[in-house]
C-alpha positions in Angstrom: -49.2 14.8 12.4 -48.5 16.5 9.4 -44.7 15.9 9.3 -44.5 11.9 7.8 -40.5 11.3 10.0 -42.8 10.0 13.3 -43.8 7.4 10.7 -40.6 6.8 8.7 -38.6 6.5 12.2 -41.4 4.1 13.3 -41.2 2.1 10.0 -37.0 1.8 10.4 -37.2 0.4 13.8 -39.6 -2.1 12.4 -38.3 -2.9 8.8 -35.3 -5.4 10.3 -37.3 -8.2 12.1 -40.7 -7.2 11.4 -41.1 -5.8 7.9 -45.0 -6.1 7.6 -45.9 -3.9 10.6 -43.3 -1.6 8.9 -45.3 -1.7 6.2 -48.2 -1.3 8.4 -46.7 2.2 9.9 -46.0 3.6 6.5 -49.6 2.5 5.1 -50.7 4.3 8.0 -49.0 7.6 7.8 -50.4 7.4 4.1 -53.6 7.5 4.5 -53.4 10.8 6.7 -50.8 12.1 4.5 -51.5 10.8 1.0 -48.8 10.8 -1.9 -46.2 11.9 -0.3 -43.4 11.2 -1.7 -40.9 10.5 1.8 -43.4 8.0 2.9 -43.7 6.1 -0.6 -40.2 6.3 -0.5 -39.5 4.6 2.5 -41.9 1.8 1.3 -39.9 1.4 -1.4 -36.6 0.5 1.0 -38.5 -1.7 2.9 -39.9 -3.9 -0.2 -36.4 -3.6 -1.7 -34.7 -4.9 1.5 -36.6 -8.2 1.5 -36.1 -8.5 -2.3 -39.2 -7.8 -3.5 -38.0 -5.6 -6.5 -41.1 -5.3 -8.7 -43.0 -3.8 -5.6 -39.9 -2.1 -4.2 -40.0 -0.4 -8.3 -43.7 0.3 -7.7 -43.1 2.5 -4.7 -40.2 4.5 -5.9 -42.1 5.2 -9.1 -44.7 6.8 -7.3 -42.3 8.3 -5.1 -40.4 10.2 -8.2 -43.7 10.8 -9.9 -45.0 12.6 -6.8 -41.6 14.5 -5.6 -41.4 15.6 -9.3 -44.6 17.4 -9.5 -44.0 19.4 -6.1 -40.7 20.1 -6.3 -39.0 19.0 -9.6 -35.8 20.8 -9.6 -35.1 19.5 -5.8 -36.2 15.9 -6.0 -33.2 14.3 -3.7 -30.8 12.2 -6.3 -30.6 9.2 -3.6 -34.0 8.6 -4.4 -33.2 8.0 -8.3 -30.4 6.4 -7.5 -32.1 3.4 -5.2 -34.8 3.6 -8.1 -32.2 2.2 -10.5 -30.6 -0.2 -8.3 -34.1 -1.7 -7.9 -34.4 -1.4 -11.5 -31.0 -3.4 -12.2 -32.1 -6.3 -9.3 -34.9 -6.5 -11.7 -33.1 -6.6 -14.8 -34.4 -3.6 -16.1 -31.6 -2.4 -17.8 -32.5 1.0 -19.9 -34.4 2.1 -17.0 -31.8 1.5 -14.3 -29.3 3.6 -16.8 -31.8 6.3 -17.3 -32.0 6.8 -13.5 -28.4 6.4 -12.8 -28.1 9.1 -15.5 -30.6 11.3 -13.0 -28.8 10.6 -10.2 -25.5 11.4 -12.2 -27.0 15.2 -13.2 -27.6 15.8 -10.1 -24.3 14.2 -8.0 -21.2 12.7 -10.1 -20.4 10.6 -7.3 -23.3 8.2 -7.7 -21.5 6.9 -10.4 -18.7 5.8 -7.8 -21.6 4.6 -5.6 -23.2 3.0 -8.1 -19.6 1.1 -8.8 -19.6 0.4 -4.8 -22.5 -1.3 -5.2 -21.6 -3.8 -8.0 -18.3 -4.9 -6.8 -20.5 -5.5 -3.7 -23.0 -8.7 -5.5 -21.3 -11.8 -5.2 -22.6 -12.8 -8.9 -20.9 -12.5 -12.6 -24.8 -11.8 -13.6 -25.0 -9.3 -11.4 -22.1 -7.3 -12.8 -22.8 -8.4 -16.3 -26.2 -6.0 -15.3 -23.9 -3.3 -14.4 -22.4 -3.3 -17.1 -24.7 -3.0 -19.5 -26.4 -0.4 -18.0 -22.8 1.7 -17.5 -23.0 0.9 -21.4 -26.4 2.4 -21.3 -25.1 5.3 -19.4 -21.7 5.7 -22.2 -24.2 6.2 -24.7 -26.4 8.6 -23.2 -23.4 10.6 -21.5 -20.6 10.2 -24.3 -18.5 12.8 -22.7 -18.5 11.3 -19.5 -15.2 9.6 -19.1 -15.5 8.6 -15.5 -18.2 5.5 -16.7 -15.5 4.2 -19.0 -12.8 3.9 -16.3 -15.9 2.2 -14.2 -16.7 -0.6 -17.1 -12.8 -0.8 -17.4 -12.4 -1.8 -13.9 -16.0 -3.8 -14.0 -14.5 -5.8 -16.9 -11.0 -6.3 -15.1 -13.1 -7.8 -12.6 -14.9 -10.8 -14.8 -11.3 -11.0 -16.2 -12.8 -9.9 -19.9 -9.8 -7.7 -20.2 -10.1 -6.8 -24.0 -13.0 -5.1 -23.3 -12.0 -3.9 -20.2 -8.9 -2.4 -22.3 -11.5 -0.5 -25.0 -12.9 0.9 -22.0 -9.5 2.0 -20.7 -8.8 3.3 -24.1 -12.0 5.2 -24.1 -11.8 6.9 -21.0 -8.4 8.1 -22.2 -8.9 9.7 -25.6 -12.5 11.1 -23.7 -10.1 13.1 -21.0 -7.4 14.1 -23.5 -6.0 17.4 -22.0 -9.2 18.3 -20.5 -8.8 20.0 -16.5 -10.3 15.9 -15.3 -7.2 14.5 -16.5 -5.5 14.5 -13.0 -8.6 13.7 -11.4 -9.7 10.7 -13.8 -6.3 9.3 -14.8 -4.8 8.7 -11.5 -2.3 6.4 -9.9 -5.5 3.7 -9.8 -6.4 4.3 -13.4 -2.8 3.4 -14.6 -2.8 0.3 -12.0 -6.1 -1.1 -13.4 -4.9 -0.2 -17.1 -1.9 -2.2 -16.5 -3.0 -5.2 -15.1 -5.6 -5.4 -18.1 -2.9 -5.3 -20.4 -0.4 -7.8 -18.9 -3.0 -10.5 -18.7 -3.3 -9.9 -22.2 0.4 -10.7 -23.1 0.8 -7.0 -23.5 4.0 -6.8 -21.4 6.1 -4.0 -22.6 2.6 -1.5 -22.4 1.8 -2.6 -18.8 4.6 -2.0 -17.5 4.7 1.6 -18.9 2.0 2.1 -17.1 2.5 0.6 -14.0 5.1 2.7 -13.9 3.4 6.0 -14.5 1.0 4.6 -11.9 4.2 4.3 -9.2 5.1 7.7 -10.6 1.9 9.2 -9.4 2.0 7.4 -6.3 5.2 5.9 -4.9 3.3 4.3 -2.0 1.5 2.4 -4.1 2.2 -1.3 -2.8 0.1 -3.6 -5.3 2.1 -1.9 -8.1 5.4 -2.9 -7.0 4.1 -6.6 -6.2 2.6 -6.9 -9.5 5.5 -5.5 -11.4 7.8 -8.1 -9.7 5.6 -10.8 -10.2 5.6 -9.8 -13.7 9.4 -9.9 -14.1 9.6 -12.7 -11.7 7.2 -14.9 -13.9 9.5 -14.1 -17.1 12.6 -14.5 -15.6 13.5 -11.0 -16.5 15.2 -8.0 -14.1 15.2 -10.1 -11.4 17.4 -7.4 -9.2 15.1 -4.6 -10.3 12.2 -6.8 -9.1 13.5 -7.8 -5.5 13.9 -4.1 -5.0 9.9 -3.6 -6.1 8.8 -6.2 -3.8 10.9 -5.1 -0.9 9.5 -2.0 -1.4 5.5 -3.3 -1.0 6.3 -5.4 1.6 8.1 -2.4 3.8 4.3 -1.2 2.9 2.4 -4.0 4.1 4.9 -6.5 5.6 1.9 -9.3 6.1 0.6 -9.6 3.0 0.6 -13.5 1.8 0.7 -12.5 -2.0 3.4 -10.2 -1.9 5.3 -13.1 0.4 4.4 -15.3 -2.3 6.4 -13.0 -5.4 9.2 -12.4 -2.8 9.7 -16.3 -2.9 9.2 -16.5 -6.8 11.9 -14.4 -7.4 14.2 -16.5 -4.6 13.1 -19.4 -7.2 13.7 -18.0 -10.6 17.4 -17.2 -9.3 17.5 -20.6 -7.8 17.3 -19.9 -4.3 15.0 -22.8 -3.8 15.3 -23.0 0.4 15.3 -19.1 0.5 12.3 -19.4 -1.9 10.4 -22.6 0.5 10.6 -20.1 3.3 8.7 -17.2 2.0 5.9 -19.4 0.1 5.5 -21.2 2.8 4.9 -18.2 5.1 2.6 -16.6 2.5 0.6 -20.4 2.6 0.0 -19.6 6.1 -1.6 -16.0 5.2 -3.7 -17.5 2.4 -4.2 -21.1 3.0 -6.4 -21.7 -0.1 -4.6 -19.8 -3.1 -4.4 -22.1 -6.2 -1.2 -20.1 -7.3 0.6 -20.6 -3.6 0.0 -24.2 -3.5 1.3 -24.9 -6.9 4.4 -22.7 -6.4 5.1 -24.8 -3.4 4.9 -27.7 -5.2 7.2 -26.1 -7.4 9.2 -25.5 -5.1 9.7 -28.9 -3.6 10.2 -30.3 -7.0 13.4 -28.6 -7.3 14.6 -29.5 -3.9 14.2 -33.4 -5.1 11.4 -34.2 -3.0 8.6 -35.3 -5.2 6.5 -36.9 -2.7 5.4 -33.5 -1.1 5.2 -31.6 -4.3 2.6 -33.9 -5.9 0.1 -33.0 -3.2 0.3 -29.4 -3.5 -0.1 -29.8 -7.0 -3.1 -31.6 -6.6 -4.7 -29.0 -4.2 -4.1 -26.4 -6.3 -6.2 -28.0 -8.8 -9.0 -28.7 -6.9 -9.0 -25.0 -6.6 -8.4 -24.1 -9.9 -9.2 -26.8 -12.3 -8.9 -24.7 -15.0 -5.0 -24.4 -15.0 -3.5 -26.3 -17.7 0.2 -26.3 -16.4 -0.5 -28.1 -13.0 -2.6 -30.6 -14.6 0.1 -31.0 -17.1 2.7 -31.6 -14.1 -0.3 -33.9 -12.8 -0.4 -36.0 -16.0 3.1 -36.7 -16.2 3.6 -38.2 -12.8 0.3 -40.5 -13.8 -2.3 -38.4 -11.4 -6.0 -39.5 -12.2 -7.2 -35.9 -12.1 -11.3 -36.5 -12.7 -11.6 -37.5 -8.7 -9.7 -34.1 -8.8 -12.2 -32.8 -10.3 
């Protein structure tokens, strides 16, 4: 035939358990129908899905180059944009952004795909890749305020929030009073924004903007939790925080972290069986959270039972070996914490 889908279809049945005779098809279909660009295309997916990048790069290559000399100003912007995520499996960085930047010109919302796709790799190296070439992308595109808020939240993500605050900052002066502000700086925006600057001690700021973020969307659960927990955790406006987390949990009544802040604040005013209660409920959602376990244990300690708080203590460092309080609260009841480790 002269249409290449009899082959494509063929190949997609295949490409799951039996990727070579997919191949096959598609080598087929090219030798009666050579160069085009659907076919190379599809060869392309099918290398990519086993992880075979370089050859998965090969075929989209040819794909562009042959779509781009029949029909430049229609080549289809998926196809650039699975070109650069090939590119960034490879850790080709400048010519993963240069595609992304394609697929960008042609659809703004393969930026928020592209996003999708990063949050989706279970790897810091991974996103470190996606970040740079979102750098890439800033540079190229410097009006573009959309890929700052994208590193912003990328950044949140490895927890490097100073630079996920410069990209926050970025994105901001970029939109100014342009007609994107309502669209970029949304309720999201102002959570993500936030929660960068409170887990860099910059209190007062965050919860400006958390605010502004609840202003913009007064459903917005994790915004209420987080504020609480943030008063909570200081001790401070510890009526104005029950209220907050009332209000996310009439949102989402099962959600073990907002059961967790609900009990913090029973602690921080000394409600310590009130507080037991609601930690304990929210240990039953989330079974394995380092900051659960050692609020129980907190918790416990305070009701004069330092038996069962030591080994809540000590499970919350095995999750989270990293947090100096508990293994301080470890030390000081003589806890051997390398087995622990």
């Amino acid at each position: 035939p002269s249409d290449p889908a009899p082959f494509i279809k063929k190949a997609i049945l295949q490409a799951e358990k039996n990727p070579e005779a997919a191949k096959a098809a598609l080598a087929e279909g090219l030798v009666k129908l050579p160069g085009d660009p659907r076919l190379t295309e599809m060869m392309g997916y099918v290398f990519f899905s086993g992880k075979d990048y370089e050859k998965a790069i090969e075929h989209f290559a040819k794909a562009v180059e042959s779509a781009e000399k029949r029909t430049p100003d229609t080549v289809n912007p998926t196809l650039y944009y699975n070109y650069a995520v090939a590119c960034l499996m490879a850790g080709r960085i400048p010519q993963a952004a240069s595609l992304l930047g394609k697929a960008m010109d042609r659809n703004p919302a393969y930026l928020d795909a592209f996003l999708q796709y990063s949050f989706r790799q279970t790897d810091d190296q991974s996103i470190q890749q996606s970040i740079a070439i979102l750098e890439e992308v800033g540079r190229a595109k410097q009006d573009e305020p959309s890929v700052y808020v994208y590193l912003g939240i990328l950044n949140s993500y490895l927890k490097t929030f100073k630079a996920a605050i410069a990209a926050f900052e970025k994105a901001e002066s970029l939109v100014g009073d342009s007609p994107q502000q309502n669209e970029i700086m949304d309720a999201s925006f102002y959570f993500w924004y936030a929660a960068a600057l409170e887990r860099e001690g910059r209190f007062d700021k965050a919860e400006k903007l958390f605010m502004k973020c609840l202003e913009l969307d007064p459903q917005h659960a994790e915004a209420y939790n987080y504020l609480a927990y943030m008063w909570a955790e200081k001790g401070i406006k510890l009526d104005q925080a029950f209220k907050y987390i009332t209000k996310a949990l009439k949102l989402n009544p099962k959600s073990g972290a907002f059961l967790d802040t609900l009990g913090w604040i029973y602690y921080m005013n000394e409600q310590y069986k009130e507080a037991l209660e609601q930690v304990n409920h929210a240990a039953e959602i989330i079974p394995d959270d380092p900051t659960i376990l050692d609020h129980l244990g907190d918790i416990f300690f305070k009701l004069g039972d330092e038996k069962q708080a030591i080994p809540y203590w000590e499970k919350s460092f095995v999750l989270d070996p990293g947090n100096g309080k508990v293994a301080e609260k470890l030390s000081r009841y003589g806890v051997d914490l390398e087995p622990l480790r």
